[in-house]
C-alpha positions in Angstrom: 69.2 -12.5 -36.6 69.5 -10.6 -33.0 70.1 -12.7 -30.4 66.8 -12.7 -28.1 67.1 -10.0 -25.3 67.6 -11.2 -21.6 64.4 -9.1 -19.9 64.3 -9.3 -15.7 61.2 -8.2 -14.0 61.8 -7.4 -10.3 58.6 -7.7 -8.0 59.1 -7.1 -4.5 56.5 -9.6 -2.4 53.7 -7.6 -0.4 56.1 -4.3 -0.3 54.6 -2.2 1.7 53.0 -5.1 4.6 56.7 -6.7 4.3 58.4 -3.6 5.4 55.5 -3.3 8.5 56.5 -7.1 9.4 59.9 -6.1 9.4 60.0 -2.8 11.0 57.7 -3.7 14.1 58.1 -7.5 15.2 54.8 -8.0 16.8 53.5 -7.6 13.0 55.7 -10.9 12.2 53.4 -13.9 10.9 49.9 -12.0 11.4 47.5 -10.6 9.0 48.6 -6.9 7.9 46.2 -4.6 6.2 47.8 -1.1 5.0 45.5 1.2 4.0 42.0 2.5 5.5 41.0 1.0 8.5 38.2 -1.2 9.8 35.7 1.7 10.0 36.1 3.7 7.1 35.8 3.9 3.3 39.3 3.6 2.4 40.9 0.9 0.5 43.3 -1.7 1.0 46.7 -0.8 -0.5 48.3 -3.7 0.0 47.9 -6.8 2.9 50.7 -9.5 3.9 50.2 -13.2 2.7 48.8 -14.3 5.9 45.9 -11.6 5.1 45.6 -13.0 1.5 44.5 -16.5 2.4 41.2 -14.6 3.9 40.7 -13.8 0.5 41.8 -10.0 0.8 43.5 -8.0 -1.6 44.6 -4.8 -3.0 42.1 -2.2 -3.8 39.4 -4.1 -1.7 37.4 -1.8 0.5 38.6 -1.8 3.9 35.6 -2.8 5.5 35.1 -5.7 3.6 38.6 -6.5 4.3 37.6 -6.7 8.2 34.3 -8.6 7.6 36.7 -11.3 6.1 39.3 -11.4 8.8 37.9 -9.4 12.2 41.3 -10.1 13.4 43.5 -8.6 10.9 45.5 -5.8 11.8 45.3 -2.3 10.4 48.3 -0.2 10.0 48.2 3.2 8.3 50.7 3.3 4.9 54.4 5.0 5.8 55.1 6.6 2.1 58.5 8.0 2.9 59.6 5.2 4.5 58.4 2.7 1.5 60.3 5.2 -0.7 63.6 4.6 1.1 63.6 1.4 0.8 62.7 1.7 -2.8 65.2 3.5 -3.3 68.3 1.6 -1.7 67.0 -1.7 -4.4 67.0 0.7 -7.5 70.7 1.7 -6.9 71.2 -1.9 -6.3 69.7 -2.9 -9.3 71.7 -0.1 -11.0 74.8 -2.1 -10.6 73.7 -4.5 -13.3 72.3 -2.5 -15.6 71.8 0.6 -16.6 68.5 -0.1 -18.8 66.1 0.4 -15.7 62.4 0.6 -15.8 60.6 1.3 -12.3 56.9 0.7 -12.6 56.2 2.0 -8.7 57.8 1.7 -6.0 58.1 -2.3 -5.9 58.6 -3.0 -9.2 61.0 -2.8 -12.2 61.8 -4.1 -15.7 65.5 -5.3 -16.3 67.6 -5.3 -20.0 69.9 -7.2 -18.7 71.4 -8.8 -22.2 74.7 -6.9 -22.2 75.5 -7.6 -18.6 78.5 -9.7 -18.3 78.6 -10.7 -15.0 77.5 -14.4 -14.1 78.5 -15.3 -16.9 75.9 -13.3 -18.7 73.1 -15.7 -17.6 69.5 -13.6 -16.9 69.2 -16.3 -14.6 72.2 -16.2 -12.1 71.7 -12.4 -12.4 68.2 -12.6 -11.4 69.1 -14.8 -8.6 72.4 -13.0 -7.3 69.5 -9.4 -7.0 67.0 -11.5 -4.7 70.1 -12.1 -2.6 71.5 -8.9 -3.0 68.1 -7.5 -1.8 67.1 -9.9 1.1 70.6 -8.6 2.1 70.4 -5.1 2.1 66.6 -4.9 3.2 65.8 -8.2 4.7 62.5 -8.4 2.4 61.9 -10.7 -0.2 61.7 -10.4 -4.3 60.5 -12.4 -7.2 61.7 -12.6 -10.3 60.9 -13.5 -13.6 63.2 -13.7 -16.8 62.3 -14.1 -20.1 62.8 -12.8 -23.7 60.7 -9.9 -23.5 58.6 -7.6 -20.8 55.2 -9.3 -21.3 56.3 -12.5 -20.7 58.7 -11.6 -17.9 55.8 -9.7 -15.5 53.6 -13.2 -15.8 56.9 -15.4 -14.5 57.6 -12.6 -11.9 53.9 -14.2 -10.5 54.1 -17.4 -10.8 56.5 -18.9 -8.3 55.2 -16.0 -5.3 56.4 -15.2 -2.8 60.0 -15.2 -3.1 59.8 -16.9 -6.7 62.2 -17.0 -9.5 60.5 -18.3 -12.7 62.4 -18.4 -16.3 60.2 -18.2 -19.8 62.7 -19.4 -22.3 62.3 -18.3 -26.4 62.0 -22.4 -26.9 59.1 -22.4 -23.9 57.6 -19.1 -25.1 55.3 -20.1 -27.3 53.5 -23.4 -25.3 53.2 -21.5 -22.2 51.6 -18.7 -24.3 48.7 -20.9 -25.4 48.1 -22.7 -22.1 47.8 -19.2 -20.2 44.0 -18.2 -18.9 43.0 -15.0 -20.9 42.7 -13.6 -17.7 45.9 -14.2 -16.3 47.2 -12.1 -19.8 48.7 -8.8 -18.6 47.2 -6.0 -20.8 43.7 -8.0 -20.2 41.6 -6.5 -17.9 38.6 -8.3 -15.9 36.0 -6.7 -18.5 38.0 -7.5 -21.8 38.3 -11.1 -20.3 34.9 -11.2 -20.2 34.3 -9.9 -23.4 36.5 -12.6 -24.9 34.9 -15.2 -22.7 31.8 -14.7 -24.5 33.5 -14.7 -28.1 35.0 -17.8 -27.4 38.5 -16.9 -26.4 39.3 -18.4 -23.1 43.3 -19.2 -23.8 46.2 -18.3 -25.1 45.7 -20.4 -28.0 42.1 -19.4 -28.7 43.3 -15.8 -29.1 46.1 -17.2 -31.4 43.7 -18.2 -33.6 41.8 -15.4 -34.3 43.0 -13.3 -37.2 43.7 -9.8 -36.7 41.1 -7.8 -38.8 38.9 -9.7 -35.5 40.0 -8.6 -33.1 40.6 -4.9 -34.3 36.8 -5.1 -34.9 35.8 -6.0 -31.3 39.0 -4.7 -29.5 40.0 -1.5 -31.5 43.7 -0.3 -31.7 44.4 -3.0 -28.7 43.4 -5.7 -31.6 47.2 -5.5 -32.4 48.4 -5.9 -29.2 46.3 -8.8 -28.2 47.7 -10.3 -31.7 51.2 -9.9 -31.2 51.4 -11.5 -27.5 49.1 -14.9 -28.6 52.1 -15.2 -30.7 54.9 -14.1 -28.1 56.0 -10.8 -30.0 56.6 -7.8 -27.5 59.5 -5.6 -28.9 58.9 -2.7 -26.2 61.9 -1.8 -24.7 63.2 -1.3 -21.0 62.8 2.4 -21.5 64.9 4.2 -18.0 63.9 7.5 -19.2 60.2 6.5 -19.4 58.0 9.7 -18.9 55.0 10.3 -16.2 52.1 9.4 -18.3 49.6 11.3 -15.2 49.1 12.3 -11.9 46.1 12.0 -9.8 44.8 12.3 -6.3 41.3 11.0 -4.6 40.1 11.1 -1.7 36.7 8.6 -0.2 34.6 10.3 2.1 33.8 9.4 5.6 30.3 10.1 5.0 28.4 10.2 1.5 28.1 13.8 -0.1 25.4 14.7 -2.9 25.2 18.7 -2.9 26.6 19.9 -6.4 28.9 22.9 -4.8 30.3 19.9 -2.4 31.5 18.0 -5.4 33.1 21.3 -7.0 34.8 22.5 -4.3 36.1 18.6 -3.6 37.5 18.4 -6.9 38.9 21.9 -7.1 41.0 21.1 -3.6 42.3 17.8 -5.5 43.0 19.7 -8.5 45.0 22.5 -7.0 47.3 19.7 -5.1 47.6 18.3 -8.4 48.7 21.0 -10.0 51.0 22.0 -7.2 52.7 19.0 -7.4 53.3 19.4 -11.6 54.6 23.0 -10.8 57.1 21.6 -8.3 58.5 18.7 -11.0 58.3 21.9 -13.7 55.5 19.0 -15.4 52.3 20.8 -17.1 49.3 19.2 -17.9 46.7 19.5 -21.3 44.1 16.8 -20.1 42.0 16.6 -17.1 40.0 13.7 -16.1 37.2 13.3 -12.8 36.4 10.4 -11.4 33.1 9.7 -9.5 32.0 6.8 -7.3 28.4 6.7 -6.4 27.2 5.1 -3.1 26.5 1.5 -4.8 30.3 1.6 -6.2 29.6 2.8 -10.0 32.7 4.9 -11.4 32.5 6.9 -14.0 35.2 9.1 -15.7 35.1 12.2 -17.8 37.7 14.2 -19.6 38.6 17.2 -21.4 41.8 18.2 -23.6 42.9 21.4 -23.5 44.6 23.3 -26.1 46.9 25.2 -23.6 48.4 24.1 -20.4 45.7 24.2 -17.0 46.6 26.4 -14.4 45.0 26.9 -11.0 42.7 29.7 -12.1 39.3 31.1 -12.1 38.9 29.1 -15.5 39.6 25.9 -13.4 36.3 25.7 -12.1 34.3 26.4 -15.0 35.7 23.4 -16.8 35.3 21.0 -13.8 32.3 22.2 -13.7 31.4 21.6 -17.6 32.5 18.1 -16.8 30.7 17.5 -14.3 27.9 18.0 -16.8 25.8 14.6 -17.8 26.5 13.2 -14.7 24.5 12.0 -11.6 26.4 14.8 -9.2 24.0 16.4 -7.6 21.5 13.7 -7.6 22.9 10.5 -6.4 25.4 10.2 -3.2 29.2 10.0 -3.7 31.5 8.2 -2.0 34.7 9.3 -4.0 36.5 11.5 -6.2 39.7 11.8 -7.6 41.3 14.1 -10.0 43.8 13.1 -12.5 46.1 15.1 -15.3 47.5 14.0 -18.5 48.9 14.9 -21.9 52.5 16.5 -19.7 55.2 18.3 -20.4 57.4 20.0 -19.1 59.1 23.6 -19.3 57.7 27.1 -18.7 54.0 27.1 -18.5 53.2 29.4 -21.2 49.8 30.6 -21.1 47.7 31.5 -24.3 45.8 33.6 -22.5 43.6 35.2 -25.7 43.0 31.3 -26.3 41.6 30.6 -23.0 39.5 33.2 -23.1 37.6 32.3 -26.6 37.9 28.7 -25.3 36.0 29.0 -21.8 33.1 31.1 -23.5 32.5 28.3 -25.1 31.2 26.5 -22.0 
């Protein structure tokens, strides 16, 4: 039998607000809101601790943000800087390990099991990488170690800010069953829900339910939510991990609701979409809108493609086709985005006698 693998997962505490405090002292020990701004309709990104006993958090509209704490202080989100620094703790981390998984720019996944140095301990390791970091950036990490990824993002969260939390094989199990279905990661706010109402509100409860269940109410997921009641998560730290999508929105100042609006919204987000692919040499098969009314619905709508989408006359049509069987045009929006999918990369080879018989199809 393997020995169990020694997983790390790296979780840098309020990134982006941490490196305002520390860039600009008069930010040190105040509320810090990056993202939007008290008077618009953007979102927060991120806000420092002292902001997140007002109750404020990521994704939280902006203006709700300020109705919670009038005195908080808005700073607009320095991307390249947040990069850097990003940067400077993956070749840090790099000296342990080669088997590195970045999930964004403040987070990672560590196979640290054939690492010999601390004596091999996961432990030591993690702790000699906070150090290493709150050296060379003068912010602050958590970590959490355990025997495999799932288990090791929940101890990254438990012990915040600068935490360092251990899931041993022998512990695995126990803490498994204790855990709030909501606190699972893979479980969303609405499947939590869902399994409130069928009775699953641990851990254990979930553990108990066979898996012909919960493939019937949860779908290809079922197997998932089997194997982690139990503590099995065999997914490797994969470096070489590919870009599953790309996407940009953008949340209007004001509300729009004319039809040839909304088009020529999403066709600006989709050629800067595209632009960026074409730069990384990245193509895309499957394109997917997203729509926020005025009283916060989303909806989403996607299409695959059987050649690769260019920025094109051809563009528009399908956009347009998808924005068939919704609301645009009849209730205000306050956002859009545009994301792509299904990528690859290479020359973007064309089948241009395909398109053709594909877009009369509209």
């Amino acid at each position: 039998m393997l020995p169990p693998r020694k997983i790390i997962h790296i979780d840098m505490d309020a990134f982006f607000a941490a490196v305002e405090q520390r860039d600009f002292p008069q930010y040190r020990n105040k509320p810090i809101i990056v993202g939007g701004s008290p008077n618009s309709r953007g979102v927060v990104a991120t806000c420092s601790y002292e902001a997140r006993q007002y109750g404020i958090h990521s994704a939280m509209p902006s203006s709700h943000a300020y109705r919670l704490c009038p005195q908080a202080i808005f700073v607009k989100p320095r991307f390249e800087v947040y990069r850097s620094v990003s940067n400077t703790i993956r070749k840090l981390l790099s000296e342990y390990t080669d088997l590195i998984e970045p999930l964004s720019l403040d987070e990672a996944y560590l196979d640290v099991s054939a690492c010999s140095r601390h004596q091999g301990s996961a432990t030591l390791i993690a702790k000699a990488i906070k150090t290493r970091i709150k050296e060379a950036t003068g912010l602050t990490a958590s970590a959490g170690i355990s025997y495999n990824k799932f288990l090791a993002k929940i101890a990254s969260d438990l012990d915040k800010p600068d935490g360092l939390y251990l899931i041993t094989p022998e512990q695995g199990g126990p803490f498994i069953e204790q855990l709030a279905i909501g606190k699972f990661h893979g479980v969303g706010k609405a499947t939590a829900q869902k399994m409130q109402t069928l009775g699953i509100a641990t851990g254990k409860d979930l553990k108990t339910q066979p898996l012909a269940f919960l493939q019937q109410h949860f779908g290809k997921s079922g197997q998932y939510y089997y194997n982690i009641a139990r503590g099995i998560d065999t997914r490797p730290v994969n470096p070489n991990r590919p870009r599953q999508s790309l996407g940009m929105e953008t949340t209007f100042q004001q509300d729009i609701i004319e039809l040839q609006d909304v088009l020529a919204h999403l066709h600006n987000l989709l050629t800067q979409v595209l632009a960026k692919l074409d730069g990384q040499h990245q193509y895309a098969r499957t394109l997917t809108i997203k729509i926020k009314y005025h009283d916060f619905v989303q909806i989403t709508r996607s299409r695959t493609l059987p050649y690769n989408l260019s920025n094109n006359s051809h563009s528009t049509v399908i956009l347009a086709s998808l924005l068939n069987g919704t609301d645009a045009g009849r209730r205000r929006i306050r956002l859009l985005g545009v994301s792509l999918s299904s990528l690859e990369s290479g020359p973007n080879l064309q089948n241009f006698e395909q398109l053709d018989m594909f877009t009369q199809n509209f």
